[in-house]
N, C-alpha and C positions, 0 to 999 in steps of 0.2 A: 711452738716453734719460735724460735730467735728472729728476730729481726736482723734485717741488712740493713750496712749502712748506706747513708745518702750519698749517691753518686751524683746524683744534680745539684746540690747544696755543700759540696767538699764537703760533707760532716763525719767526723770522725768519730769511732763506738770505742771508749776506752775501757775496758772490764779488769776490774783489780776490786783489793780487797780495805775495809779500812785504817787495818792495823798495819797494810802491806807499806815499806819506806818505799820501795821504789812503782809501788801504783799510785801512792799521795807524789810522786817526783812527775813523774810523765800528765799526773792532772794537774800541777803545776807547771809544766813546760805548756801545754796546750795553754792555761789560763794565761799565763803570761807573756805569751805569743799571740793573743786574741786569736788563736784559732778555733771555728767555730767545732765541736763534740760535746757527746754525751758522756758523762761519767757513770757507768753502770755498777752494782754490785750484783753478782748473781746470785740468784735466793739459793740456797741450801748448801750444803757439806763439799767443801772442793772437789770432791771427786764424783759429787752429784750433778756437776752442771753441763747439759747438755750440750752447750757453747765452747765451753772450756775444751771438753773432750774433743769436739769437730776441730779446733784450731789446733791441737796436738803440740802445743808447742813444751809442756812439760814447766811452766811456771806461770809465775803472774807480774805485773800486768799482762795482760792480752790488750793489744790494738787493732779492731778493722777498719783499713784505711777506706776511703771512698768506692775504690775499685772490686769492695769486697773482700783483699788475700787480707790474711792476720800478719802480726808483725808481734815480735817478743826481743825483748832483752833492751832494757830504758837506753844505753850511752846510742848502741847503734841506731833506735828509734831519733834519739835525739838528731843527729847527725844529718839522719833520713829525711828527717823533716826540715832541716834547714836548707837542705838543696830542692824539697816540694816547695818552701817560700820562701825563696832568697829575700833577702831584704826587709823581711819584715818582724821587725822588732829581735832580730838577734840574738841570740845566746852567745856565740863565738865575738870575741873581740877583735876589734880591726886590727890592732897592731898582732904580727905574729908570736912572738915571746910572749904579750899576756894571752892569748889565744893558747899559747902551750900550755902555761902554768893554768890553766882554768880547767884544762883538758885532765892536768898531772891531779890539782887538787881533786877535780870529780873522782877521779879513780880513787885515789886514794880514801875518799867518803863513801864511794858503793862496797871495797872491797876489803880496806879494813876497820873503819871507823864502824860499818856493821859487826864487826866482830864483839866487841865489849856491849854492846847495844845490847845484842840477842842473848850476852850472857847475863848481861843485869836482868835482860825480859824474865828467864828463864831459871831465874837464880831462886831468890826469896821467893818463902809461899807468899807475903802479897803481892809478891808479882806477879807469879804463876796463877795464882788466883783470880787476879783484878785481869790480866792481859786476854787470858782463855776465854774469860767470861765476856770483856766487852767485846774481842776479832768474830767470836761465835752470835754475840748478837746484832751485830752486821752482817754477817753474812746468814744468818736464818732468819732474820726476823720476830713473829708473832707464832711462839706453840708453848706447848703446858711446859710448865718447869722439870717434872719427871722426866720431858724425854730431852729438854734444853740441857737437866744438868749431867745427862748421859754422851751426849755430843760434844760437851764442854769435857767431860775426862777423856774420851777419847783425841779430843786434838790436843790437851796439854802432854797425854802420854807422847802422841809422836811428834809434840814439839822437843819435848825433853830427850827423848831418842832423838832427834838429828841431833841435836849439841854433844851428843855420847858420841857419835860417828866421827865428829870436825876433830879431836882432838882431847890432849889432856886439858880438862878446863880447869882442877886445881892447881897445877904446875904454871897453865900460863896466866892465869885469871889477875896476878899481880903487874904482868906488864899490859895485859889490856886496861884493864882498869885505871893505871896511871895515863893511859893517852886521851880517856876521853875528858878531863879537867883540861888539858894542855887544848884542845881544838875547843873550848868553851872560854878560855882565857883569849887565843887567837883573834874570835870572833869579838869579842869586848875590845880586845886593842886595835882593832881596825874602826869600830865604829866609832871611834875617839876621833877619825878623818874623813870614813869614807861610810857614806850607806851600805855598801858593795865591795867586794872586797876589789874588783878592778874600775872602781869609780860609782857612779850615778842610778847603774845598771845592773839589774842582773845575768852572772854570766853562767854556763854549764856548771862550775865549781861553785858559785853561791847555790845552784841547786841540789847539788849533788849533796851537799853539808846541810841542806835543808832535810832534805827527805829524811835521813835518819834525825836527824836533832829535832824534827817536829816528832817522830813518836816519841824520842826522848823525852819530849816535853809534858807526855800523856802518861809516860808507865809511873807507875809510884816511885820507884827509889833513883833514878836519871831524873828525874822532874825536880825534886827534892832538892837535890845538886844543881841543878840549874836555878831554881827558884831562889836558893840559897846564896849562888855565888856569880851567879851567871843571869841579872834581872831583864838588861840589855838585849840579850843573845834569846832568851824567852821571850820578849816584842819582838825581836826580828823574825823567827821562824814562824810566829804568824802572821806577820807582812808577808813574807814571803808565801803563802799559804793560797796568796791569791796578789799576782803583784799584777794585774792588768792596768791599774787604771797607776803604773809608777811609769815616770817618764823622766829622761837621765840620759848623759853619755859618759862614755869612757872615759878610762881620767887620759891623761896628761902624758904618752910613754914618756919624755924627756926627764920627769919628776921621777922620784925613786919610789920602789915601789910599796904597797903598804904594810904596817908591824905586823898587820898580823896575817900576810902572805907570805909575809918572812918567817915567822913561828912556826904553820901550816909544814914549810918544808924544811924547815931545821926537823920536825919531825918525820918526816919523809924522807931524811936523808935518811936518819939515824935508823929508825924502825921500819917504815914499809918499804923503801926501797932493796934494803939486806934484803929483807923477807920477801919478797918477789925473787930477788935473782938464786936463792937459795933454793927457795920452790923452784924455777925453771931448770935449773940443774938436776933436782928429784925428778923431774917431770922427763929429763933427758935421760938420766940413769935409769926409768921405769922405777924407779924407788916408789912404794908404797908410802913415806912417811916423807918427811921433812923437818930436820932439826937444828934449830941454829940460836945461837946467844944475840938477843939483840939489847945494849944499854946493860952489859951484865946479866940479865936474869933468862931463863931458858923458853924458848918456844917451839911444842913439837905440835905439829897436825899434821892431815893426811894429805897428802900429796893433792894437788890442784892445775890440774892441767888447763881449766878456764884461766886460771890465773895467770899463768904463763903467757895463754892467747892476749891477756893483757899488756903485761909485760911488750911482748911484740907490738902492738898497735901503739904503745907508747913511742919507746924507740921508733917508729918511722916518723911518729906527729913530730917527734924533735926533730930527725934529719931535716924533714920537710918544711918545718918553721925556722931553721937555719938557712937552707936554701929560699925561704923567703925573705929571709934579713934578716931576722932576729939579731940584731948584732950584741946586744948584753947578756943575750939569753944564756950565752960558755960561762960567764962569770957569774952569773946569778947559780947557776944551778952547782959552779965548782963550789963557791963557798961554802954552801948545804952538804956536800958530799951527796951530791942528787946527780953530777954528770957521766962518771963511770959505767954505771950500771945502767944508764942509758944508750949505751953506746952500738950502735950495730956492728957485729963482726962482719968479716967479708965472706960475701957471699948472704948474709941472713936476712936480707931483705925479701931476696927470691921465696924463702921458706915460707914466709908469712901468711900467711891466708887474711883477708879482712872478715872482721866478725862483722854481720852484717845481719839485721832485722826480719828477712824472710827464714834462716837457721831454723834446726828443732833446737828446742833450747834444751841446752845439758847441765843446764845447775839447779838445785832445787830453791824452790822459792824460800826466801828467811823472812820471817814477821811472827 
């Protein structure tokens, strides 16, 4: 039987996986928030773990909070916990505007900067190869090779089957692939000023760009590119990997903000913000598919109505960081072509539901 967790001791039971980006994010948000938890892997085949199944939350990480309920899905986890510990050691920045943009970047790192990630995972056999084999022996541990290397084809089979599901991967594989040099270049011109990309500290978007760029930094052919062009940006996502003992403030909002938050949403204007509002529209037509030109070259997958919920939780963070002063925030995000498609229609606020950490989770886990 599973353990509970510590209700006398806040200690938190994090259960993820090690290949998982967003189970290494949220043991990263814990580390770096000195919050005291355990980091679990559960011994066997995801779908063997008796834990997993009780929390029904339908992905990974799993979180149980002190109280015992499970909690799923890292951005709302994040949030969750900053109002369990106000004040301590922050993810959110104080000024509103970098508060938003920290919010826009995470997004833009859990939802699509996984995209190229999972297809490079899942691409070349030695990826396929090297990835199956080391996520499988984290997660099993200690058995004979016979039945290790049976388990190991089994989950590359239905890794490769989900990436058959998301879309055409030969049609778009040329524009994902151009984007993730350009968030490896970002992070190099930032650190030219800043540890962080909003100063001293890390914030939600230094995490968010960590979690996937730390696998990147593990699978064979993303490693390579990084090792290669990116030496900077590969020490940084292992600082980040455990930033507890970093201590830093915010920069400066007066000061302009930095190259490579500027880069970040020159590419968010261009490519994932299109692609969100294009998706929300499929998602309003009940369109099964979504198709749009982003930068010239074509982009079809299947219709994503998490992402839409996205999409929504954006738009209000802006409203609401406007109404708290953000006063440069209209101009930062026009220049980008990041303001538009932010914009709430009338009336669409009311629609919005908050995604929130107690949810059954409806997206399937990526790693």
């Amino acid at each position: 039987m599973f353990e509970m967790a510590d209700k006398a001791n806040d200690r938190y039971r994090l259960l993820g996986g090690p290949g998982s980006p967003f189970s290494l994010k949220m043991r990263a948000v814990l580390r770096c928030r000195r919050i005291p938890h355990d980091w679990i892997v559960p011994q066997g085949y995801l779908s063997e773990s008796a834990e997993l199944n009780a929390a029904a939350k339908g992905m990974i990480p799993v979180m149980q909070i002190p109280e015992g309920d499970y909690w799923a899905d890292s951005t709302p986890m994040i949030l969750a916990l900053e109002t369990r510990h106000p004040g301590v050691r922050s993810l959110l920045p104080d000024n509103p505007g970098d508060r938003f943009l920290s919010l826009l970047i995470e997004d833009f790192a859990d939802e699509w900067l996984v995209l190229p990630f999972f297809d490079y995972r899942w691409d070349a056999e030695l990826d396929q190869d090297f990835c199956s084999r080391r996520q499988m022996a984290g997660w099993l541990g200690a058995m004979p090779n016979v039945e290790f290397d049976e388990v190991v084809r089994k989950f590359r089979a239905r890794q490769t089957g989900v990436l058959a599901r998301l879309g055409d991967r030969e049609l778009n594989r040329p524009l994902l692939r151009s984007t993730y040099p350009e968030v490896l270049e970002a992070v190099e011109a930032q650190l030219e000023v800043s540890r962080f990309f909003f100063g001293g500290r890390p914030s939600i978007g230094d995490i968010g760009l960590y979690a996937q760029l730390f696998q990147c930094a593990i699978d064979p052919s993303t490693s390579a590119i990084m090792r290669r062009d990116a030496v900077r940006t590969f020490q940084w996502v292992q600082d980040m990997d455990d930033a507890s003992g970093i201590e830093g403030d915010w920069r400066n909002p007066a000061s302009p903000i930095g190259p490579g938050v500027e880069r970040l949403l020159k590419l968010i204007g261009e490519v994932y913000l299109p692609y969100l509002a294009a998706n929300a529209r499929s998602v309003e037509a009940e369109e099964k598919s979504v198709s749009v030109e982003l930068r010239h070259m074509p982009f079809v997958a299947r219709t994503n109505p998490y992402k839409a919920r996205c999409l929504g939780a954006l738009k209000v963070a802006l409203a609401d960081a406007i109404t708290d002063g953000a006063e440069d925030l209209e101009a930062t995000l026009r220049r980008h072509d990041c303001w538009d498609a932010l914009q709430l229609r009338p009336g669409e606020r009311d629609t919005i539901a908050p995604i929130t950490p107690t949810d059954t989770g409806k997206r399937a886990a990526v790693g």
